[in-house]
C-alpha atoms as one frame of an Amber mdcrd trajectory, in Angstrom:
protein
 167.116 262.546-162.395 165.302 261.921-165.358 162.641 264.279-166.674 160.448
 264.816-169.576 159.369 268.222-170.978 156.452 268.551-172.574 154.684 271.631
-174.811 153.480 273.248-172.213 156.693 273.379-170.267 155.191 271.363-167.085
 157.296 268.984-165.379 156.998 265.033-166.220 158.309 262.491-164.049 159.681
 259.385-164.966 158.076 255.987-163.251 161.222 255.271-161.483 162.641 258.882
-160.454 159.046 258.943-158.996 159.771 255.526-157.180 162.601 256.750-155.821
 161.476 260.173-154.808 158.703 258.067-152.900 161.213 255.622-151.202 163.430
 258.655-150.087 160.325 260.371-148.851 159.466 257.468-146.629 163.182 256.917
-145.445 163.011 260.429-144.106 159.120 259.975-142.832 159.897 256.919-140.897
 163.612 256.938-140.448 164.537 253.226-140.344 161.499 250.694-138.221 158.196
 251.139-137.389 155.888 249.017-135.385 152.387 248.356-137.995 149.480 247.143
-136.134 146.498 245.623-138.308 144.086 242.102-139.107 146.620 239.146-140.758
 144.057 238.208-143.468 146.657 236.450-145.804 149.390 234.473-144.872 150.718
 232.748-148.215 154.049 230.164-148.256 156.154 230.692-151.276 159.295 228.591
-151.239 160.001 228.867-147.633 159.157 232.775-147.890 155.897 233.832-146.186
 154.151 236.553-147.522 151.465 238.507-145.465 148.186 241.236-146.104 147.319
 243.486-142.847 144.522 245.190-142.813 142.861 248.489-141.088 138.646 247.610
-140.799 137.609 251.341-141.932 140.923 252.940-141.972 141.015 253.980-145.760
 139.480 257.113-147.469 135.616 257.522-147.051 135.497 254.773-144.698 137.038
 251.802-146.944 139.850 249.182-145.521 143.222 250.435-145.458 145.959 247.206
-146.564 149.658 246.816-146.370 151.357 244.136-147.646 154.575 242.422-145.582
 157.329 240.203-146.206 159.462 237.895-144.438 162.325 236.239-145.779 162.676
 232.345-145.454 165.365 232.810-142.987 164.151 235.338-140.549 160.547 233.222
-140.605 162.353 230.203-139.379 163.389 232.482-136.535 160.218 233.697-135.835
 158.765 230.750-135.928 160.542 229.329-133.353 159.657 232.297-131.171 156.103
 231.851-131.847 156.141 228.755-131.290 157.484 229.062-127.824 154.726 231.302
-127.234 152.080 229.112-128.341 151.023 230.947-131.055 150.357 229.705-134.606
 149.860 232.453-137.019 146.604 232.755-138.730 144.270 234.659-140.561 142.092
 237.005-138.137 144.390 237.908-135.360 145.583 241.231-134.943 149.840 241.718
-135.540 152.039 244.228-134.691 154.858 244.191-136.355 158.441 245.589-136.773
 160.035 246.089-139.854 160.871 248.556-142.954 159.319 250.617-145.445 160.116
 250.490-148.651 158.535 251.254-152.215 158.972 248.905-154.739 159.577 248.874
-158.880 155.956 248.743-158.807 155.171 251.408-156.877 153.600 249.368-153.652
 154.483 250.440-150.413 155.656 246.892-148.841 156.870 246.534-145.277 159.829
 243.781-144.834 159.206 242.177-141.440 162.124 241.683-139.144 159.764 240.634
-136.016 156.595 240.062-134.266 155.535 241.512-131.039 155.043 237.736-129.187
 154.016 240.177-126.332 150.739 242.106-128.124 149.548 238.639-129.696 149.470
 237.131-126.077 147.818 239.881-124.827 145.066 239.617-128.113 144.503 236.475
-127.794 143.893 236.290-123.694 141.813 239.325-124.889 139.629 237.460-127.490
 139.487 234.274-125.059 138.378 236.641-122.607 135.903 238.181-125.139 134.337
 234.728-125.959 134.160 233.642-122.301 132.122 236.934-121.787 129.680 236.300
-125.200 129.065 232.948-123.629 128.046 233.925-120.598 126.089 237.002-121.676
 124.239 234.476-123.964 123.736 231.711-121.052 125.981 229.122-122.830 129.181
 228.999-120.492 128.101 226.205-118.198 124.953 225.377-120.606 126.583 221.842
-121.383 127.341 221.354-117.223 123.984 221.718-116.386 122.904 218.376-118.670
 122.434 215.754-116.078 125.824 213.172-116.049 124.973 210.024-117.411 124.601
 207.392-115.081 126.052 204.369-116.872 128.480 206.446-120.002 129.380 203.171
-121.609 128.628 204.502-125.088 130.859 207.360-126.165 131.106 209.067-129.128
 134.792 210.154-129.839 136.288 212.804-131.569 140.134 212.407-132.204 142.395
 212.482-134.885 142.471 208.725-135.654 145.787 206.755-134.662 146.787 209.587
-132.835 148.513 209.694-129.393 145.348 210.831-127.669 142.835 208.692-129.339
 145.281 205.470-128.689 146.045 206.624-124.746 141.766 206.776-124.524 141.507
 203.155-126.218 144.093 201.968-124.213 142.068 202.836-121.127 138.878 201.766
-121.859 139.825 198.226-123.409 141.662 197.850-120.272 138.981 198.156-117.629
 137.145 195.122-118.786 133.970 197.092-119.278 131.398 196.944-122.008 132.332
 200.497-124.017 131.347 201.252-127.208 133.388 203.719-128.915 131.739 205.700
-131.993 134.525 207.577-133.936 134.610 210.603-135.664 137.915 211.100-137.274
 138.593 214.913-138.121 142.015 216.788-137.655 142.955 218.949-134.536 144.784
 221.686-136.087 144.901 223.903-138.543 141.717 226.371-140.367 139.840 223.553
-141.375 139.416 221.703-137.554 137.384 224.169-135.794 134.108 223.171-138.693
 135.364 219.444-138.563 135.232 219.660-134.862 131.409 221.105-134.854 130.453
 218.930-137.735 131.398 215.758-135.608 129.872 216.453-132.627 126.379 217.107
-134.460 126.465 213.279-135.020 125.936 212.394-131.752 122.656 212.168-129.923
 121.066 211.313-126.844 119.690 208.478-128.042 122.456 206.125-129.155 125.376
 208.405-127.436 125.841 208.955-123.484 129.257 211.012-123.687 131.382 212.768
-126.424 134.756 212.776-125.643 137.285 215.210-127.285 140.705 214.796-126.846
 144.105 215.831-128.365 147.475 214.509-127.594 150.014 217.120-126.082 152.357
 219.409-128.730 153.046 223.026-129.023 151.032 225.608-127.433 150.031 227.400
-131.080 148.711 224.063-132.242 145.597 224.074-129.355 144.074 227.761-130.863
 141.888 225.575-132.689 140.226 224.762-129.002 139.951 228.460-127.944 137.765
 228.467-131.480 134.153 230.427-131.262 132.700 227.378-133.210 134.163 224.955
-130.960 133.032 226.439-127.971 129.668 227.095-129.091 129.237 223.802-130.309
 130.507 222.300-127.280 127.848 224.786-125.128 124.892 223.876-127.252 125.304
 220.562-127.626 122.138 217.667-126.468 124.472 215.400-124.429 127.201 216.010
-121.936 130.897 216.885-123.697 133.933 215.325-122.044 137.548 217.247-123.112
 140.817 215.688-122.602 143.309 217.899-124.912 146.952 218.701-124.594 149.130
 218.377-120.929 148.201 218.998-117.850 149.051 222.634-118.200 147.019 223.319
-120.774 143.491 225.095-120.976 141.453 225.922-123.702 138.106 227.342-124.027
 136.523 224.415-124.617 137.495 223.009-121.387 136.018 225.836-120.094 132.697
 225.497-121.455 132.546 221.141-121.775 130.519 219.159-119.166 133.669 217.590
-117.986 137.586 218.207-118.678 140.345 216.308-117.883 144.004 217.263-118.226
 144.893 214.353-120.775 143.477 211.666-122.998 144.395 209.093-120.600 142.633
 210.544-117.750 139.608 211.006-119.669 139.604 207.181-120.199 140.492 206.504
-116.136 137.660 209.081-115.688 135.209 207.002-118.030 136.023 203.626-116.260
 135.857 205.046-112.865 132.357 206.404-113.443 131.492 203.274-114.979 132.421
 201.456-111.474 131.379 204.275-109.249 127.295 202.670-111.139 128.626 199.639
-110.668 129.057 199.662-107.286 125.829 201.912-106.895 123.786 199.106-108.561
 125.421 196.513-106.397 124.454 198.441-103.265 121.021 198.874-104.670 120.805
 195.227-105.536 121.835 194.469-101.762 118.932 197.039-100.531 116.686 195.664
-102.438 118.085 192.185-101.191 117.844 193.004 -97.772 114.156 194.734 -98.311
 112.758 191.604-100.498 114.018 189.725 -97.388 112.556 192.016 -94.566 109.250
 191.855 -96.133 109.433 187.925 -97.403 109.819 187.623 -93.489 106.968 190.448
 -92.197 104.854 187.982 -95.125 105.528 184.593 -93.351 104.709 185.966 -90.372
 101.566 187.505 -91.087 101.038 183.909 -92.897 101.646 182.262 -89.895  99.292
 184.229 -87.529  96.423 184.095 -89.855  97.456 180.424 -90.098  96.772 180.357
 -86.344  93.879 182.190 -86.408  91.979 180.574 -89.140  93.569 177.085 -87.475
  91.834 178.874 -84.062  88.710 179.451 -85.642  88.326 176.284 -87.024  88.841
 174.159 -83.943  86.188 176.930 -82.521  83.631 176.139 -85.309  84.738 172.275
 -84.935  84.138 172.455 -80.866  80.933 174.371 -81.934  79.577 171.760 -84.298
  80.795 168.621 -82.159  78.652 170.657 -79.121  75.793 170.972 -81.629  75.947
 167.418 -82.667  76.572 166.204 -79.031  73.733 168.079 -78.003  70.969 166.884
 -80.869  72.308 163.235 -80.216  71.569 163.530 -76.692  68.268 164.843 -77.426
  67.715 162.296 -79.809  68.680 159.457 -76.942  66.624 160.936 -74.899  63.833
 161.289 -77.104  64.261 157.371 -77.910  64.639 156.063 -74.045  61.147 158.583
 -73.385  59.633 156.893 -76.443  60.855 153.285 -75.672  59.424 154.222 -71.704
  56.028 155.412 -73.054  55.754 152.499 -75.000  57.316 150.138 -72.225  54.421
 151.679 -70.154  52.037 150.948 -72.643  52.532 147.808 -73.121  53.128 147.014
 -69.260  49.812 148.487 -68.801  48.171 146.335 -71.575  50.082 143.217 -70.155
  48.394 143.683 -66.850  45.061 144.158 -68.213  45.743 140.926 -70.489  46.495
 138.842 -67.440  43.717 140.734 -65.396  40.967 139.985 -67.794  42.308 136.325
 -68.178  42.445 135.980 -64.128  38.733 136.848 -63.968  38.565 134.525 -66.492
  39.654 131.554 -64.794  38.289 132.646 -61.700  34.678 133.168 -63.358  35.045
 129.647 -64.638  36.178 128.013 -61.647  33.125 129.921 -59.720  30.679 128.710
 -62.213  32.335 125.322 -62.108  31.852 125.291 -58.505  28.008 126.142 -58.707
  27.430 123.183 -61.522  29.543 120.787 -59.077  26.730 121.640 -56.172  24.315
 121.278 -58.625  25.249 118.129 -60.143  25.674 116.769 -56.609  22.267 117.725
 -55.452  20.597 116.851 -58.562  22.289 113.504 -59.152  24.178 111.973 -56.525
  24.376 108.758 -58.623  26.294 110.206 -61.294  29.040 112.217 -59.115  31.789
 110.286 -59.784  31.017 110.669 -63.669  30.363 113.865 -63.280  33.441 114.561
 -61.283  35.221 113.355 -63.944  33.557 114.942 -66.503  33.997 118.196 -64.234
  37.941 117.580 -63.783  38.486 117.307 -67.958  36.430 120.414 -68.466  38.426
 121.970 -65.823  41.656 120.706 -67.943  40.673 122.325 -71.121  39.210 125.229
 -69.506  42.725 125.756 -67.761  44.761 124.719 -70.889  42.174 127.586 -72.931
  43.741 130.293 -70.616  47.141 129.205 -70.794  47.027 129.398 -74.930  44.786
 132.671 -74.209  47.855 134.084 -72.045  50.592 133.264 -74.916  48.578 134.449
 -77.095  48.007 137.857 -75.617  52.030 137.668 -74.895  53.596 137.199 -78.609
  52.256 140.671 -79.568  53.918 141.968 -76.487  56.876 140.151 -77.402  57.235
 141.245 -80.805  56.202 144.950 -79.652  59.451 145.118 -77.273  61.498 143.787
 -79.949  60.250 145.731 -82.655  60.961 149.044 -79.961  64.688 147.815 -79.317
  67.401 150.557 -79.649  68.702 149.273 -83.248  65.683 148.693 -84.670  64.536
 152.391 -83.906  67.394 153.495 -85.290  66.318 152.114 -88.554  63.023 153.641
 -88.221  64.566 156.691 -87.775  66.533 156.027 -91.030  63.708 155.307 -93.148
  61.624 158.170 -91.866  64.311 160.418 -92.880  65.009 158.625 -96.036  60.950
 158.714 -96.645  61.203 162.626 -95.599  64.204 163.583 -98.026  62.037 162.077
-101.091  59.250 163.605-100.024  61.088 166.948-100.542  62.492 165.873-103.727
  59.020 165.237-105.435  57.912 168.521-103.939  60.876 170.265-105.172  60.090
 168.696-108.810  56.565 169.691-108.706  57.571 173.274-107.705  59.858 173.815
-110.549  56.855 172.359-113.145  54.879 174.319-111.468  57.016 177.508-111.969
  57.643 176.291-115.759  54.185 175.915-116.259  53.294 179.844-114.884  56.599
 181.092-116.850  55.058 179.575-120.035  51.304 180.871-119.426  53.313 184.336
-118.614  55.085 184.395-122.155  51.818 183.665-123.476  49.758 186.463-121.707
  52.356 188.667-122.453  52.719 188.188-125.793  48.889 188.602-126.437  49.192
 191.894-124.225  52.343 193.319-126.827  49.638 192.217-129.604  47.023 194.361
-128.705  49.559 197.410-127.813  48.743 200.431-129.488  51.775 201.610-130.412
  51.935 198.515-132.716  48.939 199.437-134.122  50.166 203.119-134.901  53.246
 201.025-136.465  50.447 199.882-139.287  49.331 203.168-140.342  46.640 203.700
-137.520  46.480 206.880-135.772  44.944 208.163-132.314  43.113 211.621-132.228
  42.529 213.194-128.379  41.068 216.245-127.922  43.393 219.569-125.926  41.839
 217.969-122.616  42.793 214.471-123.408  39.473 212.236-124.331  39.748 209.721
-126.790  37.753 210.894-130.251  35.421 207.811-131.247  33.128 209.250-133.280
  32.677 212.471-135.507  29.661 213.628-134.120  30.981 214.520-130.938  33.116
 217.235-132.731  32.524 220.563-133.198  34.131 223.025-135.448  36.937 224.686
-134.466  37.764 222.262-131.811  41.248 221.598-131.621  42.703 218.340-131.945
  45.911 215.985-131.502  46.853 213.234-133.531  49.059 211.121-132.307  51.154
 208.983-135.198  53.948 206.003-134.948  56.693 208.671-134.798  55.077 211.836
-133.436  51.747 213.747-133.353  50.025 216.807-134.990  47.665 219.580-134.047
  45.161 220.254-136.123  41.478 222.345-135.859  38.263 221.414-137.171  37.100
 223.545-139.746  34.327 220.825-141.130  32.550 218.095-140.443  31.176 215.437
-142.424  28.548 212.024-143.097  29.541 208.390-142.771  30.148 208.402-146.289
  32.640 210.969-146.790  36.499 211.024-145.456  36.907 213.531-142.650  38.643
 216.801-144.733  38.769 220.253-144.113  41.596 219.903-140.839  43.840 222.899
-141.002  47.151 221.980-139.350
């Protein structure tokens, strides 16, 4: 042992008998390993050697972080590696350690502990515990099955993908979807799957995708060790996952494997390649449903194309009904006014059949008395002659016998005479020709009502014209045009018409009425023709 003396005579220690006194002091302390539980918050790779900072949140003097630094040699890391990595644990800055090793005080004077192991046991246990501790936060906060309750796509034929690009996972997934013969479109977002930088990457890509040009996001991960799927039991990858706007779809690791953010994602399958089976079969699953609904619809179209055509058809038959009703109807009508008209026609031809039978009769009456008149009168000239002149009878006979002649031939050309009006009567009266009459009366009758019809409407022009004018001369003398021009109207509170000033008293009150409104005013004085009305107090 070194030591220095100095004037006062108190002991001085020497840097290194003082390192050594310290290193002894923690041999006997500790006596050979101790178990150092703490935060990794460094883990730094020097040629193969790792070398590590724990730390104790609070642990120090007046309340300040305690630290220890550790090392492990290149050769017992490779060890410990291996065990980790059997464990599925990847070292990394955050999770609580215990470990085993020595105490010892360096050249420098830092207390270093030399790790010989790492409780695999504790860090299982810590990590279950701070899955189990984000699985609680996310429920406390309403965010565990917050992505689950989005509604599922109906037709997820646009995904968004994040993968590590050329990867096992994002190939199986391709592999899948080109497969099915299906219309995907695959958006992808490239960002790596392990390591401190994914779980940002991870949350980062995911924020690209929307509802509106994005039905799922798919996350997947081909299988590997257990350590290298931490990133997926990440607080930013589940929260992202939780809070995202469209449904999350996880395919990560084997079929053993679960993560957090299978926990929390809308839908999570055990593999990449199931995600993609999962993606087609939903795809045909809407397929199938739109065939079906095609077929209802189908089947429906064709119900009521049917339920149409009939209802067609019996309105067809009814209107069809109807209008061999109205035809009957009409034909009946028709039927009926033609027989009236015949029988009209045979009591007009009878009437005048009658007529002229009864003028006939009287025409050969009257001509009968004729003849016989004559023939009497000849008979009293014959006596006469023959008592007057008996010499001359045989002259007079014959005179007698030609007058007889033309008298008889007289009445014959009398009776043919009388007979060609008869004639032409009857003929005029057949069936034909009074059909003919009946034509031109009605022809006769339909211009009759056109003329009328064109003297009503000049008539009605004519009235509409004197109308305009009368009306116009009316709007001419309208007051309120004349108020227009500057002219006013003055009534008194019980509504006569002022004419003249001398009916006026003062103090009366008045109202003038103007284009746009009236006044009240009172008469306060009045005065001569020849001087403008003043003194009106409003």
């Amino acid at each position: 042992m070194t030591t220095l003396v100095g004037d006062d005579d108190a002991q001085v220690w020497a840097i290194g008998d003082l390192n050594r006194r310290a290193r002894l002091a923690v041999v006997r302390e500790f006596r050979g390993q101790v178990r150092v539980g703490g935060e990794l918050t460094r883990l730094d790779d020097r040629r193969g050697n790792r070398f590590m900072e724990l730390v104790e949140r609070g642990g120090g003097r007046d309340g300040r972080d305690a630290h220890l630094q550790a090392f492990c040699s290149a050769t017992k890391w490779a060890r410990l590696q291996r065990k980790l990595a059997e464990a599925g644990i990847n070292l990394q800055p955050g999770q609580r350690l215990v470990i085993v090793g020595n105490l010892e005080v360096g050249d420098r004077g830092n207390l270093t502990l030399t790790v010989d192991d790492v409780d695999v046991a504790a860090l299982i246990g810590e990590r279950l515990r701070a899955r189990r501790r984000l699985v609680q936060r996310l429920i406390d906060d309403d965010l565990f099955d917050a992505n689950r309750r989005l509604p599922a796509p109906a037709l997820p034929l646009r995904i968004g993908l994040v993968a590590s690009g050329g990867s096992d996972g994002h190939r199986d997934l391709i592999r899948q979807l080109e497969s099915s013969g299906f219309a995907f479109s695959v958006t992808l977002q490239t960002v790596p799957v392990e390591g401190p930088l994914a779980p940002r990457a991870i949350r980062a890509a995911l924020a690209t995708f929307g509802s509106d040009d994005t039905d799922v996001a798919v996350i997947v991960r081909g299988g590997g060790a257990k350590a290298s799927l931490d990133v997926f039991d990440a607080a930013l990858v589940a929260h992202a996952i939780a809070t995202a706007a469209i449904p999350i779809w996880t395919g990560i690791g084997h079929a053993g494997d679960r993560t957090v953010a299978d926990e929390v994602a809308h839908r999570c399958c055990a593999t990449p390649s199931m995600v993609g089976q999962a993606l087609v079969a939903e795809v045909a699953g809407a397929l199938d449903t739109v065939a079906r609904a095609v077929a209802r619809i189908g089947r429906q179209v064709d119900a009521n194309l049917a339920r149409a055509a009939h209802d067609v058809d019996g309105r067809w038959r009814s209107v069809s009904t109807l209008a061999r009703s109205q035809l009957a109807r009409h034909e009946e009508t028709r039927a009926r006014a033609a027989a009236d008209v015949r029988r009209g026609a045979v009591r007009g031809l009878e009437a005048r059949s009658g007529h002229l039978t009864v003028a006939a009769d009287r025409m050969r009456a009257s001509g009968g008395a004729a003849v016989r008149e004559a023939e009497r009168r000849l008979g009293g000239l014959s006596l006469d002659t023959r008592a007057a002149a008996g010499r001359r009878c045989g002259e007079s006979s014959a005179d007698l016998a030609g007058a007889a002649t033309a008298l008889s031939t007289a009445a014959a050309a009398a009776v043919r005479v009388a007979s060609e009006p008869l004639e032409r009567a009857g003929a005029l009266l057949s069936r034909s020709r009074f059909e003919a009459v009946l034509d031109a009366q009605s022809t006769v009758v339909r211009a009759a009502g056109a003329r009328i019809g064109r003297d009503v409407r000049r008539q009605l022009s004519l009235d509409a014209d004197r109308t305009a004018s009368r009306r116009a001369v009316v709007e001419a003398y309208d007051p309120r045009r004349q108020l227009g021009r500057g002219w006013t109207l003055t009534y008194t509170v019980d509504g006569r018409l002022v004419r003249r000033a001398a009916g006026l008293s003062e103090g009366d009150t008045l109202v003038t009425t103007f284009a746009d409104g009236s006044a009240t005013s009172t008469v306060t004085r009045l005065a001569s023709d020849d001087h403008d009305a003043e003194g009106t107090r409003d």
